[in-house]
DSSP file (Angstrom, degrees, kcal/mol; ACC not computed):
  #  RESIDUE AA STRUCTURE BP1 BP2  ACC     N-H-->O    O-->H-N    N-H-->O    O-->H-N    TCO  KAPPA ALPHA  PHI   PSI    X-CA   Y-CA   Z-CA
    1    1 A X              0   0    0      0, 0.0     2,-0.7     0, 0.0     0, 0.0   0.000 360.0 360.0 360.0 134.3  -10.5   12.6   -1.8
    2    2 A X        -     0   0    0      2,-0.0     2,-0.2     0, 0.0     0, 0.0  -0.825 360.0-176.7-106.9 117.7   -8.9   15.9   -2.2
    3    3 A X        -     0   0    0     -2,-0.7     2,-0.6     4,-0.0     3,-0.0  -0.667  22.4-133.2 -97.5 151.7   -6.8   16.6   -5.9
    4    4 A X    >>  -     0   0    0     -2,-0.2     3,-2.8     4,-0.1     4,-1.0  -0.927  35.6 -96.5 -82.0 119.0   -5.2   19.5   -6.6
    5    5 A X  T 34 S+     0   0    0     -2,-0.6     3,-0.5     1,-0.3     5,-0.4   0.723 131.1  51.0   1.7 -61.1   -5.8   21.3  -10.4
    6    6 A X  T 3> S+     0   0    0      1,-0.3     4,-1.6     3,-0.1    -1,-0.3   0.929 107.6  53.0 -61.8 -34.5   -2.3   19.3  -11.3
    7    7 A X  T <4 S+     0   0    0     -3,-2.8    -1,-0.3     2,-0.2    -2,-0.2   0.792 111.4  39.6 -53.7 -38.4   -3.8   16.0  -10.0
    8    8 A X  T >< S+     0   0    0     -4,-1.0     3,-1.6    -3,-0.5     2,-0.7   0.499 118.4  58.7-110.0-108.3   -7.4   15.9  -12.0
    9    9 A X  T 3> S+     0   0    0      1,-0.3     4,-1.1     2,-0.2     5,-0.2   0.121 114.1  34.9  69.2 -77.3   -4.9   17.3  -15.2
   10   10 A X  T 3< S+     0   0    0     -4,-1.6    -1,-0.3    -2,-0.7    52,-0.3   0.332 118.4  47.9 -98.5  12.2   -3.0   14.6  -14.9
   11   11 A X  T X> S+     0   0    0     -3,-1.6     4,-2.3    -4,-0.2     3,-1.1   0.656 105.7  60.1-101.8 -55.6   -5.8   12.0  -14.0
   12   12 A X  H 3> S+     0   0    0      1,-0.3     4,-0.5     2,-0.2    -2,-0.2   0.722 110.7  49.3 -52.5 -29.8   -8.0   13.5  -17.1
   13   13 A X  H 3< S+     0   0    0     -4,-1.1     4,-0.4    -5,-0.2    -1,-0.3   0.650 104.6  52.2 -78.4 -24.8   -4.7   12.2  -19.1
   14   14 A X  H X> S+     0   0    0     -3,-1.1     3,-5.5    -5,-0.2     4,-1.0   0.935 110.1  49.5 -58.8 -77.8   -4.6    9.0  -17.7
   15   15 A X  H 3< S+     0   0    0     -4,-2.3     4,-0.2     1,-0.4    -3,-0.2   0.405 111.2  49.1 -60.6 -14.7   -8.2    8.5  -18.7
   16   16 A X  T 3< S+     0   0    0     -4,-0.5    -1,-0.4    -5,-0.3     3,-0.3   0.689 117.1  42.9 -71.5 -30.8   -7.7    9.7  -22.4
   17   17 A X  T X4 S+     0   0    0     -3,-5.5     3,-0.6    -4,-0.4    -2,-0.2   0.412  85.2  87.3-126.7  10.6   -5.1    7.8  -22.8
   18   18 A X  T 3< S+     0   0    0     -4,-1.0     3,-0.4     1,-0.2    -1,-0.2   0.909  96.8  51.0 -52.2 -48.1   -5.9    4.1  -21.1
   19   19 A X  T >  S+     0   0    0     -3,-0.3     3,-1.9     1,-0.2     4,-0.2   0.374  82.1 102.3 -97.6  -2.4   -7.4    2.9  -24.1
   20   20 A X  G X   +     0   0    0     -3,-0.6     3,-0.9     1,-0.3    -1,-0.2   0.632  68.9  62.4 -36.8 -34.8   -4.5    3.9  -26.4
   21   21 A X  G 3  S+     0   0    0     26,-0.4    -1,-0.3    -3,-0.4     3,-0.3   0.207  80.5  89.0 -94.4  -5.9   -2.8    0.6  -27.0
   22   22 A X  G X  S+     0   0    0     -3,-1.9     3,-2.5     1,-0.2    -1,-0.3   0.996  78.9  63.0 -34.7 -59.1   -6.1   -0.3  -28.6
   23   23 A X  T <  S+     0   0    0     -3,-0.9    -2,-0.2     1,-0.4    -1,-0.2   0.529  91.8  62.4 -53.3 -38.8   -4.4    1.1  -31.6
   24   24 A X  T 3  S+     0   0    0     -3,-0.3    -1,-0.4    -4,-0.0     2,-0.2   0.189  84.0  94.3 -54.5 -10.2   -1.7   -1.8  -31.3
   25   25 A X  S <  S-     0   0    0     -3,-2.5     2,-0.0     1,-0.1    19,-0.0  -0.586  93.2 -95.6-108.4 163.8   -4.6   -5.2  -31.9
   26   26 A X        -     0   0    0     -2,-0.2     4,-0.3     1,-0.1    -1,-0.1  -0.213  28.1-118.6 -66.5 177.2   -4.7   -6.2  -35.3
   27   27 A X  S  > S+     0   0    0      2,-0.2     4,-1.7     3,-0.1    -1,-0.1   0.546 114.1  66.5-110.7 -41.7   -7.7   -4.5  -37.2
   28   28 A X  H  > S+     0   0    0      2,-0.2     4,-0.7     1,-0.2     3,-0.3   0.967 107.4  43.4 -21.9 -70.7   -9.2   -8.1  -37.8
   29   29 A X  H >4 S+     0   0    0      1,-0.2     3,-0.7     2,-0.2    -2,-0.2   0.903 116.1  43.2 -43.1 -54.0   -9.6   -8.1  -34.1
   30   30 A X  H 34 S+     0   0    0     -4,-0.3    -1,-0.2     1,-0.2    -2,-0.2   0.746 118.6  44.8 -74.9 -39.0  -10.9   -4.8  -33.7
   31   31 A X  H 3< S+     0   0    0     -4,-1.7     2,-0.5    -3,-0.3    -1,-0.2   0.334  77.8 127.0 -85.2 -11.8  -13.1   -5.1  -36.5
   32   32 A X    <<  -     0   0    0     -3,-0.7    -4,-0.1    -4,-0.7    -3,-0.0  -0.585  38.5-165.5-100.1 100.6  -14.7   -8.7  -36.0
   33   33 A X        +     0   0    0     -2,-0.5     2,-0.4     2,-0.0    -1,-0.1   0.321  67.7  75.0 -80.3   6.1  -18.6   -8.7  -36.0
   34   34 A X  S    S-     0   0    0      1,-0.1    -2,-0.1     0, 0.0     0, 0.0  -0.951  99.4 -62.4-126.1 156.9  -18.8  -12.5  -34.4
   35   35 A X        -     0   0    0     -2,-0.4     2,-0.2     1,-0.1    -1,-0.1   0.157  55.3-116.5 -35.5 141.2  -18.2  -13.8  -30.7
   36   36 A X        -     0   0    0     -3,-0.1     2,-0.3     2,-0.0    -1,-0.1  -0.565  28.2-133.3 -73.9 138.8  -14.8  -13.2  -29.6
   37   37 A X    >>  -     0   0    0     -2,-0.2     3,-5.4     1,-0.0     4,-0.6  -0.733  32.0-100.1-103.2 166.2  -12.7  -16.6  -28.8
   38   38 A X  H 3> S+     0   0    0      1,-0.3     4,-1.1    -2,-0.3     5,-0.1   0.579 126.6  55.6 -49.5 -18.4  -10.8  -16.9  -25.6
   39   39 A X  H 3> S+     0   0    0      2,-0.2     4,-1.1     3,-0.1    -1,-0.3   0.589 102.3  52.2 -93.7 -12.1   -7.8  -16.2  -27.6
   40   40 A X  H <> S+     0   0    0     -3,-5.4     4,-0.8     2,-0.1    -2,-0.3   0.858 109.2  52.4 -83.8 -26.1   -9.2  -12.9  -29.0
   41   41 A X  H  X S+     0   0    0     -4,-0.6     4,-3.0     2,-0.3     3,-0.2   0.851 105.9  54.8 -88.9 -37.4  -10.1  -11.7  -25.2
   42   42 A X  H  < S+     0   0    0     -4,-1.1     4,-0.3     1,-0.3    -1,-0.2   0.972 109.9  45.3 -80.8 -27.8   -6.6  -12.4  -24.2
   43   43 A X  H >< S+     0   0    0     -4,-1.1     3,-1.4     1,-0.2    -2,-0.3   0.931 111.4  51.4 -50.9 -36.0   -5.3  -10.1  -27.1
   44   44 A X  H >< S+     0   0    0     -4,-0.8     3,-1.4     1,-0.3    -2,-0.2   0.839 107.5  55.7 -89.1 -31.1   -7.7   -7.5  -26.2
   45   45 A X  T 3< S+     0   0    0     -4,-3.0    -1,-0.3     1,-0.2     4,-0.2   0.500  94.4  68.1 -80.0  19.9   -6.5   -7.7  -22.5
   46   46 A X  T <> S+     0   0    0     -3,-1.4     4,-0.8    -4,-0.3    -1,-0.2   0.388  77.2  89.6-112.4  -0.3   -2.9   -7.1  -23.4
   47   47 A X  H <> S+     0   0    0     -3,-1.4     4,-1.4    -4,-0.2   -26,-0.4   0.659  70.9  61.2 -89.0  12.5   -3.7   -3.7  -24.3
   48   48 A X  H  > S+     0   0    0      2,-0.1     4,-4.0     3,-0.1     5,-0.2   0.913 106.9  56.9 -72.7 -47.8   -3.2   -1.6  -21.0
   49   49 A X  H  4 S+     0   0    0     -4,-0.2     4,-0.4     1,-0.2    -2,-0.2   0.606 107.6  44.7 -38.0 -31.2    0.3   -3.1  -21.6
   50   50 A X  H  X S+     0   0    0     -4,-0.8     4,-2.7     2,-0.2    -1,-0.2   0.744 112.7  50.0 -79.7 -47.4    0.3   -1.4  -25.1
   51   51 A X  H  X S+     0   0    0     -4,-1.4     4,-1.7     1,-0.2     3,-0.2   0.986 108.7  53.2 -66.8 -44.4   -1.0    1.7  -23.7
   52   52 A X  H  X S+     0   0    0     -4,-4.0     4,-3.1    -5,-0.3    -1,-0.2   0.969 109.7  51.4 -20.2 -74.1    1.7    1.7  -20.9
   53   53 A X  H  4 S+     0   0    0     -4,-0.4    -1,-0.2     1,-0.2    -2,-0.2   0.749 105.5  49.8 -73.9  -8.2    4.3    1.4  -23.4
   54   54 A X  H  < S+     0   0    0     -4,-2.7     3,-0.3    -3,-0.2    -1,-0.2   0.917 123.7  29.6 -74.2 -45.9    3.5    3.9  -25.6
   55   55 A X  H >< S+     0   0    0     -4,-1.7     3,-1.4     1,-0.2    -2,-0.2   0.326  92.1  97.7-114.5   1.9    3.2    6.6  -23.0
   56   56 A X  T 3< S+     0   0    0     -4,-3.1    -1,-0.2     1,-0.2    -3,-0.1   0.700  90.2  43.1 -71.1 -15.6    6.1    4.9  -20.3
   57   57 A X  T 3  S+     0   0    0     -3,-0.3    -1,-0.2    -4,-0.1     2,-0.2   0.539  85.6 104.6-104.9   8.5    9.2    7.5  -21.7
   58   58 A X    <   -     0   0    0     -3,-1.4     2,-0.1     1,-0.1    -3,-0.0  -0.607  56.0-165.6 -99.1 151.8    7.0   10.6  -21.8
   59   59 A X  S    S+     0   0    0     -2,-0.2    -1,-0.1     1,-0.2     3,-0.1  -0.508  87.3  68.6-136.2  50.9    8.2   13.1  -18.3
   60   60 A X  S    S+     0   0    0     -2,-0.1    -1,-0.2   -50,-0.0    -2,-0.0   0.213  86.1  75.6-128.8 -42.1    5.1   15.1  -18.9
   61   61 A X  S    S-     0   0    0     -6,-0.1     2,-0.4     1,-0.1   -51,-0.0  -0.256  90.7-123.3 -70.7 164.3    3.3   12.2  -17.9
   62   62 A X     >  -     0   0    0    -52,-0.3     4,-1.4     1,-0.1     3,-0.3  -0.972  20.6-122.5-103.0 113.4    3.3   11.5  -13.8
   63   63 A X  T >4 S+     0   0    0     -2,-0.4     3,-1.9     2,-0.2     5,-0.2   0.554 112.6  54.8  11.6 -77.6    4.6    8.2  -12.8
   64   64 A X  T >> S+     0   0    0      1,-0.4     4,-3.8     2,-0.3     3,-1.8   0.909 111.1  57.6 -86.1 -56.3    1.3    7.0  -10.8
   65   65 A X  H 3> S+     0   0    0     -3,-0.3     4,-1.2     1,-0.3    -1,-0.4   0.801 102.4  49.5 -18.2 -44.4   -0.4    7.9  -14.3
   66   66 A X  H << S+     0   0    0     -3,-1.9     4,-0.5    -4,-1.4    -1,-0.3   0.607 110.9  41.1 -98.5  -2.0    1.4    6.0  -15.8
   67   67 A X  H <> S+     0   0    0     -3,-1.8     4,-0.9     2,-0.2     5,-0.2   0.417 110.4  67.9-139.2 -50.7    0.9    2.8  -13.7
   68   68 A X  H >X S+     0   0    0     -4,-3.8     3,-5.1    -5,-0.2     4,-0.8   0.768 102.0  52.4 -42.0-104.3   -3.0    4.2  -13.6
   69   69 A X  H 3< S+     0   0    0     -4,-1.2    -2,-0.2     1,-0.4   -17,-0.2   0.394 109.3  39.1  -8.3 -57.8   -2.9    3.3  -17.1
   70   70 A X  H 34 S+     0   0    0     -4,-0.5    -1,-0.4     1,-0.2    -2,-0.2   0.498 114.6  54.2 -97.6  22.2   -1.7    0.1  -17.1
   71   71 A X  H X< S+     0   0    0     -3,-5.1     3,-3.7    -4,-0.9    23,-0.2   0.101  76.6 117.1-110.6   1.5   -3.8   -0.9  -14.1
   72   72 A X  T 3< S+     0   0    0     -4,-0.8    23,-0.3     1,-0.4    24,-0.3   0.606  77.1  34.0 -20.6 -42.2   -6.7    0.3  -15.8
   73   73 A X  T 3  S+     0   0    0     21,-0.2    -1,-0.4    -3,-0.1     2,-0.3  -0.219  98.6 115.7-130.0  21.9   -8.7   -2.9  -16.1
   74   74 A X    <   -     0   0    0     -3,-3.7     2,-0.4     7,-0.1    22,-0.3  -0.755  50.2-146.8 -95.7 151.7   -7.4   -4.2  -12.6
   75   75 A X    >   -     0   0    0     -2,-0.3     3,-4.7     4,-0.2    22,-0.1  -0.975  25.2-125.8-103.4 140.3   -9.3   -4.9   -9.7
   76   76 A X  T 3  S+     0   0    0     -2,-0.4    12,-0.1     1,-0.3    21,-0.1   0.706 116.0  47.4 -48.4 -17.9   -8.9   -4.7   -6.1
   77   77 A X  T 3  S-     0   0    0      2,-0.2    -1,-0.3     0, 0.0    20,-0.0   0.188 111.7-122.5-124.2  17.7  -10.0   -8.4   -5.9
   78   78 A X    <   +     0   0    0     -3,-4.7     2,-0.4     1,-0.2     3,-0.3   0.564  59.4 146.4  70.6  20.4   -7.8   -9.3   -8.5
   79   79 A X        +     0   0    0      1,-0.3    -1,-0.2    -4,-0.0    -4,-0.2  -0.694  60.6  10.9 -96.2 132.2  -10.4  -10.7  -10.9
   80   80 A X  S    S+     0   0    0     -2,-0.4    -1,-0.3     1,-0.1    -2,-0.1   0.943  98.0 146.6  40.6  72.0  -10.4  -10.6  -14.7
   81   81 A X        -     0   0    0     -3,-0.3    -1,-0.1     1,-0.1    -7,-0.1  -0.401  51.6-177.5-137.7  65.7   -7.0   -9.4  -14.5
   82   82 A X  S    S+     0   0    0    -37,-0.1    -1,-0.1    -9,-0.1    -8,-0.1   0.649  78.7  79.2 -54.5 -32.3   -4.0   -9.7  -16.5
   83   83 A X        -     0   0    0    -13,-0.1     2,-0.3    -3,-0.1    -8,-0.1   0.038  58.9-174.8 -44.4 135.7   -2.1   -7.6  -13.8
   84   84 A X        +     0   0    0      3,-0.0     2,-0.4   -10,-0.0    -2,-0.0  -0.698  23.9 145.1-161.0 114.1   -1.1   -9.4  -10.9
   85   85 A X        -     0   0    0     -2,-0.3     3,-0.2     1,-0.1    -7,-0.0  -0.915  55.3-112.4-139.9 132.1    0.4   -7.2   -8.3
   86   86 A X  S    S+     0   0    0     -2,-0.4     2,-0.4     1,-0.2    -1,-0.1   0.683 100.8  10.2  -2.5 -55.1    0.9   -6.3   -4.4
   87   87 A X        -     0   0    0     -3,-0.0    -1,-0.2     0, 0.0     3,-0.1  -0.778  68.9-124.8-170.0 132.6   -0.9   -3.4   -4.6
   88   88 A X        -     0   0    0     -2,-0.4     4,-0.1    -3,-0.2   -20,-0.1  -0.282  47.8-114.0 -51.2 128.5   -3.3   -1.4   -6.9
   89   89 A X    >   -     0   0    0      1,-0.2     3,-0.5   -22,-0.2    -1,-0.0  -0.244  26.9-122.8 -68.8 160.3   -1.5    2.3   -7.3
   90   90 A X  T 3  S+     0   0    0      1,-0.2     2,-1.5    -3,-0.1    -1,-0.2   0.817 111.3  72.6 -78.1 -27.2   -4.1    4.7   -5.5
   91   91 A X  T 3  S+     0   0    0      2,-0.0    -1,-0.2   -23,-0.0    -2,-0.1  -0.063  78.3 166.0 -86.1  46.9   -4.4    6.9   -8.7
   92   92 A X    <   -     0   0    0     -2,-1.5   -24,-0.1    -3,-0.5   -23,-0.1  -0.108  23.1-169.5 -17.2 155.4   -6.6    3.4  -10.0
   93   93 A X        +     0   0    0    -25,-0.2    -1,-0.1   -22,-0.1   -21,-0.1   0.310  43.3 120.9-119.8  13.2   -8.3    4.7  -12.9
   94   94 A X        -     0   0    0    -23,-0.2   -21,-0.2   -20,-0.2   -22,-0.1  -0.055  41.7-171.1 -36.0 128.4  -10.5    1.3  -13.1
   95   95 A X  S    S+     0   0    0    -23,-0.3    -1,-0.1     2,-0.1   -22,-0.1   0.231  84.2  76.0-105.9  20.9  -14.2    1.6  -12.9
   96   96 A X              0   0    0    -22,-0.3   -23,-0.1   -24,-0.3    -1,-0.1   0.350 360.0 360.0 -95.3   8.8  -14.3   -2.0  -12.6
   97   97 A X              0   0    0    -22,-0.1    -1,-0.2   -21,-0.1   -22,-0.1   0.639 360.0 360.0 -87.5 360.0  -13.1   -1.6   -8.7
């Protein structure tokens, strides 16, 4: 796949900034030295959602970034996925695909 200088730019921003919407879970969560219950994993999967909405009004950002971002944790075979969509944007930034 071939990027242009603006492309890996604006992928290298994606990828800083996927995990933003951490910052949004409680500090309990975040902080919590015993097994996670099925209700803490589904808080912790709702942050792509977070990070999305933090960075969705910024016009610096590219669209397909921004959609990177909150596809982050998606996979092409749709597994262990809060996302549920038609199709995964091609600027994925997942390394679970």
């Amino acid at each position: 796949m071939k990027c242009n200088r603006a492309d890996v730019y604006q992928a290298a921003i994606g990828g800083c900034l996927a995990d933003c919407g951490m910052a949004k879970l409680p500090p309990r969560l975040l902080n919590k030295r015993e097994s996670l219950t099925a209700d803490d994993y589904k808080e912790i999967h709702a942050h792509p959602i977070f990070s999305y909405k933090m960075i969705k009004d910024s016009s610096i950002i590219k669209d397909s970034v921004k959609v990177a971002v909150l596809e982050h944790h998606g996979r092409l075979d749709r597994r262990n996925t809060i996302m549920f969509k038609e199709k995964i944007h091609s600027l994925n930034l997942s390394s679970s695909s």
